[in-house]
LOKEDO-161012 format. One record per atom (N, C-alpha, C): residue number from 1; atom name; y, z, x. Coordinates in steps of 0.001 Angstrom, whole numbers, plus 524288, in hexadecimal, padded with zeros to 5 digits. Last residue first. Layout:
# residues N
+-----+-------+-------+-------+-------+
: num : atomo :    yy :    zz :    xx :
+-----+-------+-------+-------+-------+
: NUM :    CA :     Y :     Z :     X :
...
+-----+-------+-------+-------+-------+
***
This chain:
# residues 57
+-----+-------+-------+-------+-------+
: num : atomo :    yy :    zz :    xx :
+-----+-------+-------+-------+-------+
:  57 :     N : 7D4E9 : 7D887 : 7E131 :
:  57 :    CA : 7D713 : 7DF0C : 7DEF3 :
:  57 :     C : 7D3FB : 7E00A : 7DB1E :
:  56 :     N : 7CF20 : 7CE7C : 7E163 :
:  56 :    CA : 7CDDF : 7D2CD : 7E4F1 :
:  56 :     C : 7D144 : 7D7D3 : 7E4D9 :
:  55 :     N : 7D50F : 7C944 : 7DA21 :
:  55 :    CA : 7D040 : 7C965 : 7DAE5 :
:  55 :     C : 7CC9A : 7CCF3 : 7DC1A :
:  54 :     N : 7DE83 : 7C566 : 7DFDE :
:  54 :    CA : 7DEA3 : 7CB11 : 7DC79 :
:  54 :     C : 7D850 : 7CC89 : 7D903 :
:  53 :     N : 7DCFA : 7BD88 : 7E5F5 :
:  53 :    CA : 7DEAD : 7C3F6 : 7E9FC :
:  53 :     C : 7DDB0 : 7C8A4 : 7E476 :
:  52 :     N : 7D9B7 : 7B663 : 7DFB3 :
:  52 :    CA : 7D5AE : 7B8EE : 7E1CF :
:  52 :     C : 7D7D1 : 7BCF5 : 7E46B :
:  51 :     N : 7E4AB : 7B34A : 7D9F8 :
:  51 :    CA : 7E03E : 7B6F4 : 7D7CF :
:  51 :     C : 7DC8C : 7BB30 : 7D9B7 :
:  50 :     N : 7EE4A : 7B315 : 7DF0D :
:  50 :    CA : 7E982 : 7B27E : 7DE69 :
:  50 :     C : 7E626 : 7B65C : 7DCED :
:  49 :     N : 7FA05 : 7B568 : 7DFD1 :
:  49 :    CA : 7F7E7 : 7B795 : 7DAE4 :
:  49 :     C : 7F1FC : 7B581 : 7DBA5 :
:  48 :     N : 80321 : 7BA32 : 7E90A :
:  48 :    CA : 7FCC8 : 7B83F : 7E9D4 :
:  48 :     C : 7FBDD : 7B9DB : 7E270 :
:  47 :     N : 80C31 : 7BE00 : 7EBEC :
:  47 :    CA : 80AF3 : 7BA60 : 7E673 :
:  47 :     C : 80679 : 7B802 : 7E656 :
:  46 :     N : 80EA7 : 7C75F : 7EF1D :
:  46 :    CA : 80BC2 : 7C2C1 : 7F46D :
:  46 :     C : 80AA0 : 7BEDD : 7F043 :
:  45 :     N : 80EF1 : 7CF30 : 7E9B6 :
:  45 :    CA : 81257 : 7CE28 : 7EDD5 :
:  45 :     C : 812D3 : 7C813 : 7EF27 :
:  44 :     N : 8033A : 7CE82 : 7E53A :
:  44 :    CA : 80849 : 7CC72 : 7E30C :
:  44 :     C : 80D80 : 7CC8B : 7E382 :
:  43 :     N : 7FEBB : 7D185 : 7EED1 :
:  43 :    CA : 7FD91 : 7CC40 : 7ED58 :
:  43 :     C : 80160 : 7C8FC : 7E777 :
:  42 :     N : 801AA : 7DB45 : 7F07C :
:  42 :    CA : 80182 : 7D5AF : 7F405 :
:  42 :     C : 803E2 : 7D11E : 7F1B6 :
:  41 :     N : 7FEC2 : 7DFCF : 7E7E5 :
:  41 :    CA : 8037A : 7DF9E : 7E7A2 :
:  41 :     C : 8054C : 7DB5F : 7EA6D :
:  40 :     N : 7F47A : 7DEAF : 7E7AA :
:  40 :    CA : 7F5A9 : 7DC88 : 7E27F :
:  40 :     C : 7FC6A : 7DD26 : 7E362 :
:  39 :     N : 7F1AA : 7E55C : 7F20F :
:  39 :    CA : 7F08A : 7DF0D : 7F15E :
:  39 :     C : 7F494 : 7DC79 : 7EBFC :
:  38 :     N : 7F581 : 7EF45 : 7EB8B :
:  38 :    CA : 7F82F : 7EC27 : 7F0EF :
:  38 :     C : 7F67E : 7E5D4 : 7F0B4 :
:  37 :     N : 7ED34 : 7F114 : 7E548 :
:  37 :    CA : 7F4AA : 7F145 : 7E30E :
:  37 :     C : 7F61C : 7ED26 : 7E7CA :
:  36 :     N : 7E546 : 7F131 : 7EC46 :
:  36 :    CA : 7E4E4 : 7EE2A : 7E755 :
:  36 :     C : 7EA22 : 7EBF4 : 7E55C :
:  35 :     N : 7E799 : 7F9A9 : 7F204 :
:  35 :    CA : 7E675 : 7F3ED : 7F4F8 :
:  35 :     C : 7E70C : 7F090 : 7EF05 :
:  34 :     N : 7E739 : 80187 : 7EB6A :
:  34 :    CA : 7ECBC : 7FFA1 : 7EF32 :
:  34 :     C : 7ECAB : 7FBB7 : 7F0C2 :
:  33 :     N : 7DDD8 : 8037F : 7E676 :
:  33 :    CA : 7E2D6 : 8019F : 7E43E :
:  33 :     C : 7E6F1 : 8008D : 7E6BC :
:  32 :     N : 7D83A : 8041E : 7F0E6 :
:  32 :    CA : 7D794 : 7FE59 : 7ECC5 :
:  32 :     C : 7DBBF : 7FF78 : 7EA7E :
:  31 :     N : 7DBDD : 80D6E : 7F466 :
:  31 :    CA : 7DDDA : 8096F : 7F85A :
:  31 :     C : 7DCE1 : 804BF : 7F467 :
:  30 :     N : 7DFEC : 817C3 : 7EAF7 :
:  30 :    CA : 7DC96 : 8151E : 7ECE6 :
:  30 :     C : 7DFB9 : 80E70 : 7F059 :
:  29 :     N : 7E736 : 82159 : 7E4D9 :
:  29 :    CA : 7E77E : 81B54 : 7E62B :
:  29 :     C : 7E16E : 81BB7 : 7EB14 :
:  28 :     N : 7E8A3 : 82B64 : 7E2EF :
:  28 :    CA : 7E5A7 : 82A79 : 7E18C :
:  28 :     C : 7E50F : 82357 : 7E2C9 :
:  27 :     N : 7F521 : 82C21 : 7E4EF :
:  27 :    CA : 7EF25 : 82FDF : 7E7C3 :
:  27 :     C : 7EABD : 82FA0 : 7E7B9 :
:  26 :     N : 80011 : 8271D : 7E863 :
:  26 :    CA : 7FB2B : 826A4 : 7E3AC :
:  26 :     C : 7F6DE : 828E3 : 7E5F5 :
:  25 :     N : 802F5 : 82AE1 : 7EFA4 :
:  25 :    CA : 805AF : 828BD : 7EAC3 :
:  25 :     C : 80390 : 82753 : 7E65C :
:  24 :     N : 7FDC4 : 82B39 : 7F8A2 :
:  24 :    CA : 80223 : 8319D : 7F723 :
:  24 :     C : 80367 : 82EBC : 7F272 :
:  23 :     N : 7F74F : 82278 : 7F80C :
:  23 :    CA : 7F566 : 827A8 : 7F724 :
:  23 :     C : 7F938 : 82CF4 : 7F459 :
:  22 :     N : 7FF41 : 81BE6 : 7FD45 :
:  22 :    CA : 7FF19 : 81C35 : 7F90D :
:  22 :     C : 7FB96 : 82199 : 7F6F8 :
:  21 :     N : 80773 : 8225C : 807B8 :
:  21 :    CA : 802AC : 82067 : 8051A :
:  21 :     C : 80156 : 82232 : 800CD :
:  20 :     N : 812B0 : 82286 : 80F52 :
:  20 :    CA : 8114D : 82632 : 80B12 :
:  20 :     C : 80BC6 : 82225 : 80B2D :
:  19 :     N : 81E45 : 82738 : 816B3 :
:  19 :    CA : 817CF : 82350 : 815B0 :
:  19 :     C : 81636 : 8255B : 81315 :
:  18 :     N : 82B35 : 825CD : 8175A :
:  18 :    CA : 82827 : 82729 : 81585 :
:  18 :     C : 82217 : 82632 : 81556 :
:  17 :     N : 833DA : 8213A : 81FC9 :
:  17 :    CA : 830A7 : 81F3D : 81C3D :
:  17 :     C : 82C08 : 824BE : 81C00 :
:  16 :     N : 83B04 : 823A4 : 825C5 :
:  16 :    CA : 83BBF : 8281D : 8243E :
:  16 :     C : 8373A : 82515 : 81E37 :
:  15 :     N : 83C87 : 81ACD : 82DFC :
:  15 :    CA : 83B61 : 82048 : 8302E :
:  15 :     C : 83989 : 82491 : 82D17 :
:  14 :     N : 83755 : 80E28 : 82BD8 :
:  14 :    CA : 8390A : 81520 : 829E6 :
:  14 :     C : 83945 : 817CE : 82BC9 :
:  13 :     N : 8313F : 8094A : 830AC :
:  13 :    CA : 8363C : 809C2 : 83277 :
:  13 :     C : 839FB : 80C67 : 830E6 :
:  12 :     N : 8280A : 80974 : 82E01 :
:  12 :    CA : 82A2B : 804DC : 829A0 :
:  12 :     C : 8306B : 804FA : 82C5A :
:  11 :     N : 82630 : 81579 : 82FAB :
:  11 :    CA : 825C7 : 81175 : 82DD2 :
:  11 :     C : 82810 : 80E5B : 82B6D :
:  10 :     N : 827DC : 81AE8 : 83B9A :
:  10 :    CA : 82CBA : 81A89 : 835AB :
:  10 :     C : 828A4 : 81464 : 83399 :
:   9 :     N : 81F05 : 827ED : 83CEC :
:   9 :    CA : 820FB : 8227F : 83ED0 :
:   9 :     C : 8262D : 81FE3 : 839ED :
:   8 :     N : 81B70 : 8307B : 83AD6 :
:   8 :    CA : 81EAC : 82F24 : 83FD2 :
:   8 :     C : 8207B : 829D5 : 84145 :
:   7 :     N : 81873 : 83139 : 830B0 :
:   7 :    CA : 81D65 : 83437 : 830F9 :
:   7 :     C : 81FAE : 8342D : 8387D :
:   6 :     N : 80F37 : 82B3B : 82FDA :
:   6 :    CA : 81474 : 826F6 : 82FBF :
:   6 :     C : 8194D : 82AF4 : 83146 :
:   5 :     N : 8074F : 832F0 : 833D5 :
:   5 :    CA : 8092D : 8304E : 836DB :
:   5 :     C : 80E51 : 82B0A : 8386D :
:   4 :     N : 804C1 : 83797 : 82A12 :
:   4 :    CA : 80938 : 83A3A : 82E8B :
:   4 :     C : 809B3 : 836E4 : 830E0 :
:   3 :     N : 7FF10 : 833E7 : 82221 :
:   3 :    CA : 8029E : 830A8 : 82444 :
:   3 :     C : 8079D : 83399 : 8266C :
:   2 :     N : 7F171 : 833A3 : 8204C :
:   2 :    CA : 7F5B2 : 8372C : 82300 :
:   2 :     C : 7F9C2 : 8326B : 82491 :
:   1 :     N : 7ECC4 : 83088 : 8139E :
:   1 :    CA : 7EDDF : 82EDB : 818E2 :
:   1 :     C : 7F237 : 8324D : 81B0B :
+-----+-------+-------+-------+-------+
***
């Protein structure tokens, strides 16, 4: 993804924030393993332990 376009704006109210994507950090990642990690982080943020959300990872 082209991300010239955060070098005009301040994200997050950074002026001097950095943007980066996971890609530049792992190169080989895929969107299921991110969505997968992410839900499973949610949801043990969020002390959801039901079963059926983890069902569906």
């Amino acid at each position: 993804m082209n991300l010239t376009p955060f070098n005009y704006i301040s994200p997050c109210g950074y002026s001097k924030l950095r943007m980066t994507q996971v890609s530049d950090i792992v190169p080989n990642i895929n969107l299921y393993i991110i969505s997968k990690f992410l839900i499973q982080e949610f949801l043990y943020i969020l002390n959801i332990s039901n079963t059926k959300y983890y069902d569906h990872l």
